[in-house]
Structures are given as C-alpha cells and as structure tokens.
PLY file of the C-alpha trace (Angstrom):
ply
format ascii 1.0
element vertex 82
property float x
property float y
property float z
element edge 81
property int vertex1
property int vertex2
end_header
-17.62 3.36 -4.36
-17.87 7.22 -4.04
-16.78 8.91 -6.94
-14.21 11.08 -4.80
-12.00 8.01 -5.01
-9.37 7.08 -7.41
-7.48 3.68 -8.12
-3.49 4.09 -7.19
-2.01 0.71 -6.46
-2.54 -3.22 -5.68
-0.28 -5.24 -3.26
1.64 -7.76 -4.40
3.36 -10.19 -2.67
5.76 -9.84 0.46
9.02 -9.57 0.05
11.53 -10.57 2.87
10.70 -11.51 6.80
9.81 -7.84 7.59
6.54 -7.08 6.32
7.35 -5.42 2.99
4.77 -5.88 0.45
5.51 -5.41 -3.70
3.41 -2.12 -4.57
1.94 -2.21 -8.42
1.10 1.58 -8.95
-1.53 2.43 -11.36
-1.04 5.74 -11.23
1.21 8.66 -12.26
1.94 10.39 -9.65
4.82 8.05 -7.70
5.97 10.48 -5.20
2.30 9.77 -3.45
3.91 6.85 -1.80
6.47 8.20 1.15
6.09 7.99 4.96
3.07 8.90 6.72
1.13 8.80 3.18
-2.60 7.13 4.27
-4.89 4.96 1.42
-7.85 3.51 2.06
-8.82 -0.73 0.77
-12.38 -1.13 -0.64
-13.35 -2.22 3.56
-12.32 1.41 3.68
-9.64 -0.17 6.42
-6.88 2.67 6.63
-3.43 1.48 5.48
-0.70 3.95 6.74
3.00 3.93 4.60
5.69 3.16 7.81
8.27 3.19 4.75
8.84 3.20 1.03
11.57 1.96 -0.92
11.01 3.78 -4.66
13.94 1.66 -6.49
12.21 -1.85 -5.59
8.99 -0.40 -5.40
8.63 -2.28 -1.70
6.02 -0.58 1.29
5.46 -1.23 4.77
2.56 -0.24 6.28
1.99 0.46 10.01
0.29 -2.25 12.48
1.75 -4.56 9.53
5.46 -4.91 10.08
5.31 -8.87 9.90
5.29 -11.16 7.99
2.24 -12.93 8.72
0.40 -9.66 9.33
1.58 -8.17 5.84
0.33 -11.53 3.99
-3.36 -10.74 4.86
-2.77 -7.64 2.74
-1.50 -9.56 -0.73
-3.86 -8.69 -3.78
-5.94 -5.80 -2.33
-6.02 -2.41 -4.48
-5.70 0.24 -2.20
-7.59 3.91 -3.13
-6.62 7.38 -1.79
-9.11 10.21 -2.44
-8.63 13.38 -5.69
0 1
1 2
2 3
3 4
4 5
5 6
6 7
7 8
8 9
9 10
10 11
11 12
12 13
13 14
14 15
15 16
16 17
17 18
18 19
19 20
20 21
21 22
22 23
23 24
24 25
25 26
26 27
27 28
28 29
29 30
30 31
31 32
32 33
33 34
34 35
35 36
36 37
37 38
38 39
39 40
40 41
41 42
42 43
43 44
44 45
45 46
46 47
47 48
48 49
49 50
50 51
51 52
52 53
53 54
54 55
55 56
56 57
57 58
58 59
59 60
60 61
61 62
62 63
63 64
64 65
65 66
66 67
67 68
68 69
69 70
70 71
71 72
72 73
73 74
74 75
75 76
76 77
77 78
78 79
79 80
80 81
C-alpha cells in the first residue's frame, strides 16, 4: 500500500433493509465521516458516504443503498489518504 494512506474504519455488519452498514472507526478524527466524504478499500474501489448517522455509528454509501448490495461490503477496512 502507498504510504500516503492511513487506516480509518472497517464495516461491520448491515443494519436494517436499507443498506446501512455498522462503521468501526480506528481513528480520531470522527467528523471525517459526513455526506459526500470519499474512502478508498484495499481494490482501491471508491466508497462514497450517501449518509451518516454519528449516534449509532451507521453509513450508507452510494451505488449501495440495498441490502444485498451493502452485504458485499461487510468486513472490508476502508482507507482515505493524510
């Protein structure tokens, strides 16, 4: 991996019929996860945030806003750059 890129979060599992996924953040900046906020997976596959919910610490991402869809995304870390 280039060096440029840091470690913020895994998925967890989904939560609900809508797509939302359980976010574990590794990292101490929170407020990085809000709408429109981009991350990359170790496929370097783009992962957009469509929305955040910061009490239950549930995303959607774009392009994944079902439930099947969001399920191919369980256990991947995702990465944004410094």
């Amino acid at each position: 991996m280039n060096s440029d890129i840091v470690e913020v979060a895994t998925i967890g599992r989904c939560v609900g019929l809508r797509g939302y996924l359980k976010l574990h953040n590794k990292s101490d900046f929170p407020e990085q996860y809000k709408k429109g906020a981009t991350f990359f997976d170790k496929n370097n596959d783009q992962l957009i945030i469509k929305d955040y919910n910061r009490e239950k610490e549930l995303v959607l991402f774009e392009n994944f806003d079902d439930l099947d869809l969001a399920k191919t995304l369980v256990n991947r870390t995702i990465y944004t750059t410094k």
